[in-house]
C-alpha positions as CSV (number, residue, x, y, z in Angstrom):
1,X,52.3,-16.1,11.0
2,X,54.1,-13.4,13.1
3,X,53.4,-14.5,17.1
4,X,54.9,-11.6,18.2
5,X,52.5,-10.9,20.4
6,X,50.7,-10.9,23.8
7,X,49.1,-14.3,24.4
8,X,45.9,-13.9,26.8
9,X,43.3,-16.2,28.4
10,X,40.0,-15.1,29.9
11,X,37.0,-16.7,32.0
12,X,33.6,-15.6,30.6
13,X,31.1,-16.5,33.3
14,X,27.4,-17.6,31.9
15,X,23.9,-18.1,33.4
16,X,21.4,-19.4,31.8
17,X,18.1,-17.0,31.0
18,X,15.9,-18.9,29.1
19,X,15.3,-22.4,27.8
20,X,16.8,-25.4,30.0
21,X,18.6,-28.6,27.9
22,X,21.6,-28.2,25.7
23,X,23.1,-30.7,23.2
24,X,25.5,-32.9,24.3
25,X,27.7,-31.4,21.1
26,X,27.4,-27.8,22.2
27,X,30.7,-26.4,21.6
28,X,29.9,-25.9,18.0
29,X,26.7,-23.5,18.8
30,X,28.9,-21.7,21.6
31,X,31.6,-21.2,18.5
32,X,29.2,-19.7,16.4
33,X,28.5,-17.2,18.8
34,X,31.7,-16.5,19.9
35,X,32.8,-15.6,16.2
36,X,29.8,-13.7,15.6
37,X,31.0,-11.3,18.6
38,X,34.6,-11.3,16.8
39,X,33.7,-10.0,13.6
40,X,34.9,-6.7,14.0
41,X,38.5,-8.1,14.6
42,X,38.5,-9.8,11.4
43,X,37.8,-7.1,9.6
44,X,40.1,-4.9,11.4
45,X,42.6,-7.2,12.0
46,X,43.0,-11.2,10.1
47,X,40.2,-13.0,8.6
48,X,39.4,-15.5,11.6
49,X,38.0,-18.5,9.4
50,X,40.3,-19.4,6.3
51,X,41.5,-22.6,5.0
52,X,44.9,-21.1,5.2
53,X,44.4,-19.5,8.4
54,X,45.1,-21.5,11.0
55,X,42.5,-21.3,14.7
56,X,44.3,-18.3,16.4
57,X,41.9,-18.9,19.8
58,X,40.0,-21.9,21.4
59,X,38.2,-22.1,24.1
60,X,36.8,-24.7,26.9
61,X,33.5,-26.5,27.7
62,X,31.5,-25.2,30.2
63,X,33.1,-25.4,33.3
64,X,30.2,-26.0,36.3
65,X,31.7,-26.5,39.6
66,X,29.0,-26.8,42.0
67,X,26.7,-28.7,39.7
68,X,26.5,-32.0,41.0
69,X,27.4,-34.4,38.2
70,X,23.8,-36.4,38.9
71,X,22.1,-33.0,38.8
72,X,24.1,-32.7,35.2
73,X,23.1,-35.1,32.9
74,X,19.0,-35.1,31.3
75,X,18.2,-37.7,29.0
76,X,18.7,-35.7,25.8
77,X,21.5,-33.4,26.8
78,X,22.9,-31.5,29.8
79,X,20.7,-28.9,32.3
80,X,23.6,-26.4,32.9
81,X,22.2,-23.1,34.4
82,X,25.6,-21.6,35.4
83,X,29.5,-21.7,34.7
84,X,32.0,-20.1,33.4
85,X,34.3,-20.7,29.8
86,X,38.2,-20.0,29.6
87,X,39.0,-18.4,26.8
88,X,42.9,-18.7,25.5
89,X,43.9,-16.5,22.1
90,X,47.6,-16.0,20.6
91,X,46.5,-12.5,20.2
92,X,45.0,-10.7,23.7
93,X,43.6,-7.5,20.7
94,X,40.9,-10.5,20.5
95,X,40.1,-10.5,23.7
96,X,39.6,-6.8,23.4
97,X,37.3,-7.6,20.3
98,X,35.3,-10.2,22.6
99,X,34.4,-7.9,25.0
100,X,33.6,-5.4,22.5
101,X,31.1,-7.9,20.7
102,X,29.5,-9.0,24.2
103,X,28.9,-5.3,25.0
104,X,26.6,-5.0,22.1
105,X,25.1,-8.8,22.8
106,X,25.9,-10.2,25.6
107,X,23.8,-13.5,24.8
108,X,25.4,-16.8,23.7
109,X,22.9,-19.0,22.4
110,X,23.0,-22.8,21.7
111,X,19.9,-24.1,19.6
112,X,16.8,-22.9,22.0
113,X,18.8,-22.0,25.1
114,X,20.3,-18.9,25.7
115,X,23.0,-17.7,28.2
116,X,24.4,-13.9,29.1
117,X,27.4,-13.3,29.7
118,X,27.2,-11.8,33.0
119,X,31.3,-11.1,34.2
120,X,34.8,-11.5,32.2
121,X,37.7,-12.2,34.2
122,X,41.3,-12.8,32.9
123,X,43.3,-15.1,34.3
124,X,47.0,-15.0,35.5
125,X,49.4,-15.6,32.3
126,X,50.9,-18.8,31.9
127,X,54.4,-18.3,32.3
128,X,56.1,-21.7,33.0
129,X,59.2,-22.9,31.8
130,X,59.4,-26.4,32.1
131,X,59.8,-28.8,28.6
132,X,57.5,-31.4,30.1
133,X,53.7,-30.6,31.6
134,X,51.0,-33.0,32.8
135,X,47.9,-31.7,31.2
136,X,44.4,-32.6,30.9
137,X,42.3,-31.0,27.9
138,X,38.8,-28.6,29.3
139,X,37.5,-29.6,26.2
140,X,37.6,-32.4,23.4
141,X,40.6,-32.5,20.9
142,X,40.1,-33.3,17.5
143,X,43.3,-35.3,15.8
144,X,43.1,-35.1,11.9
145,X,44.4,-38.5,10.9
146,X,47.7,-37.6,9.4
147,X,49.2,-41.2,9.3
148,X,46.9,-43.0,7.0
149,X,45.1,-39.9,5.0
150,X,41.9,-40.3,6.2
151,X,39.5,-37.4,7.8
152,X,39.5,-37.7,11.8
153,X,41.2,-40.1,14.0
154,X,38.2,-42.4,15.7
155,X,40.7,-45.2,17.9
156,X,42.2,-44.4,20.9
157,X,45.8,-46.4,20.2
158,X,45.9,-43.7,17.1
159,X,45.5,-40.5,18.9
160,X,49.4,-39.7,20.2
161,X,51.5,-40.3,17.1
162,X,48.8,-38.6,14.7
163,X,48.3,-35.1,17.4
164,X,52.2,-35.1,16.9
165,X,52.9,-35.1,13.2
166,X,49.5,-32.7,13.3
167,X,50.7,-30.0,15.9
168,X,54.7,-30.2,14.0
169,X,53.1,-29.6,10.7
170,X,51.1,-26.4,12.3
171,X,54.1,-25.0,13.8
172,X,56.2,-25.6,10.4
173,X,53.5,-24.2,8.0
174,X,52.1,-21.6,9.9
175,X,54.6,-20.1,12.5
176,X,58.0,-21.4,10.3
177,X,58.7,-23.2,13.8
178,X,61.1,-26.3,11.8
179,X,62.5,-27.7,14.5
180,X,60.7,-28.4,17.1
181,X,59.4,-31.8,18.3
182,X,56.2,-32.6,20.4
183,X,55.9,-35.5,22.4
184,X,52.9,-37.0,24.6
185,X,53.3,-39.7,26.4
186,X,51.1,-41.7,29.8
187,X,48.1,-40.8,27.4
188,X,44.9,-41.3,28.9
189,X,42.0,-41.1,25.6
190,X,38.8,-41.3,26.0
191,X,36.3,-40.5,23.4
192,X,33.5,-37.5,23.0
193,X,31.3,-36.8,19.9
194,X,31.7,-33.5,18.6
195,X,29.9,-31.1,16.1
196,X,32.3,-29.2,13.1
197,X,29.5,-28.6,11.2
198,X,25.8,-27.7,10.7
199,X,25.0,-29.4,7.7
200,X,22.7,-31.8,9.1
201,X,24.6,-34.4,7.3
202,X,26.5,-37.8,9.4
203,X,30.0,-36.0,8.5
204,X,28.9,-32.6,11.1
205,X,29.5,-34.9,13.5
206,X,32.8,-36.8,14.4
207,X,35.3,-38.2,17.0
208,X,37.3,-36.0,19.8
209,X,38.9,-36.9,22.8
210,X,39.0,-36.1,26.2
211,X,42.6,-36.3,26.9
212,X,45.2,-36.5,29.9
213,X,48.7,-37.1,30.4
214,X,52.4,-35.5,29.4
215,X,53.2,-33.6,26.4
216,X,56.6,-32.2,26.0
217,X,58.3,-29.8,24.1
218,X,60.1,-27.0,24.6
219,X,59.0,-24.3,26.6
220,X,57.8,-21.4,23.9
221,X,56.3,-24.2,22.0
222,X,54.7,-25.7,25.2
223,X,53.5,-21.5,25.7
224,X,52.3,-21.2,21.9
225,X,50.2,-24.6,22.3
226,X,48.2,-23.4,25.0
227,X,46.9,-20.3,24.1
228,X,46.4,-22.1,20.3
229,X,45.0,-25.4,21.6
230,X,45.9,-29.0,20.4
231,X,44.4,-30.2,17.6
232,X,42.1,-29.1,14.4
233,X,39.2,-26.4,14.8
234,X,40.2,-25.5,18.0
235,X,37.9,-21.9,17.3
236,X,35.0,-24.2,17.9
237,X,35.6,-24.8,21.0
238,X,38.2,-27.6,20.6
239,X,41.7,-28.4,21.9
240,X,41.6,-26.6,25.4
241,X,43.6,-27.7,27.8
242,X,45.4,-27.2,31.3
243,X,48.6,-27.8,33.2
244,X,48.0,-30.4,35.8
245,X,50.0,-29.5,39.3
């Protein structure tokens, strides 16, 4: 993949219009809308969703501030009226795409509640230099176990070695990047269900992780992996994550 190009992040900022609970697993549902808005990128551009076609954007949970975390939390799922969503893409012609696609619907629906996208903001470009960051993901990574050939990783004391064999085999088969190593270290896992599916079936739902700590690498690489995201699926809302000052 050529990654010749301008990397971009953007904060979509959301209220709530009608219905009141969401699903815990809501990042799939925000995905789905998300990629409906992008459609007219892939066919201008790349096709967004192949099985040789690696996640070119991600993008967080929904980031409420001024909710109080008591005030958060319903018995069934969460009561979220407001926030925002940072949205990171190796290409910034996506973002352009985005707001194209929230022009002509400006609604982001998950199950029976729907939000509007009421501002976009970008945000200042990361442009750091260091080879090692503190980071804490914005929303949950999911670690394809690479070690022992099974689906997801679903232990904590698995997560570090597996995301690094995962994101060195992205960077060697998708951006010919041969070279480089990722490291992670002072992890700090803690586990969060997830949706990758909508098939109704046990396997739509699986294992992420909510994860802080060090990562290091060097710095294009450290650049490429956070407009990309860590992980697998990272275009449903998987794999975001921030520097930590």
């Amino acid at each position: 993949m050529d990654i010749n190009f301008i990397m971009k992040s953007t904060k979509l900022y959301i209220k709530r219009v009608d219905g009141k609970i969401i699903p815990f697993e809501y990042n799939y549902f925000i995905g789905i809308s998300i990629y409906k808005k992008l459609l007219n990128f892939q066919e201008d551009i790349i096709p967004l969703h192949r099985s040789s076609q690696i996640g070119i954007y991600t993008f967080s949970n929904i980031i409420s501030p001024f909710i109080p975390r008591s005030e958060l939390f319903a018995d069934n799922g969460l009561n979220i009226d407001k926030g925002y969503i940072i949205f990171r893409t190796l290409n910034e012609k996506l973002i352009d795409y985005l707001r194209l696609g929230i022009l002509q619907d400006n609604k982001i629906r998950i199950k029976d509640t729907v939000f509007e996208v009421s501002r976009i903001e970008d945000i200042k470009p990361y442009n750091g230099d260091a080879d090692e960051l503190k980071f804490k993901s914005l929303s949950p990574i999911l670690v394809r176990d690479y070690i022992r050939k099974k689906i997801y990783v679903n232990d904590e004391q698995n997560v570090a070695p597996n995301l690094k064999l995962v994101i060195e085999n992205q960077l060697s088969k998708f951006f010919g990047i041969n070279s480089s190593s990722v490291n992670f270290s002072d992890l700090t896992p803690r586990k969060k269900s997830i949706r990758i599916s909508s098939n109704g079936k046990k396997e739509s739902i699986s294992t992420g992780f909510n994860l802080s700590g060090t990562i290091t690498a060097q710095p294009d690489i450290l650049k490429l992996l956070y407009y990309k995201g860590l992980g697998s699926k990272t275009s449903l809302g998987l794999g975001c994550w921030e520097v930590v000052k």
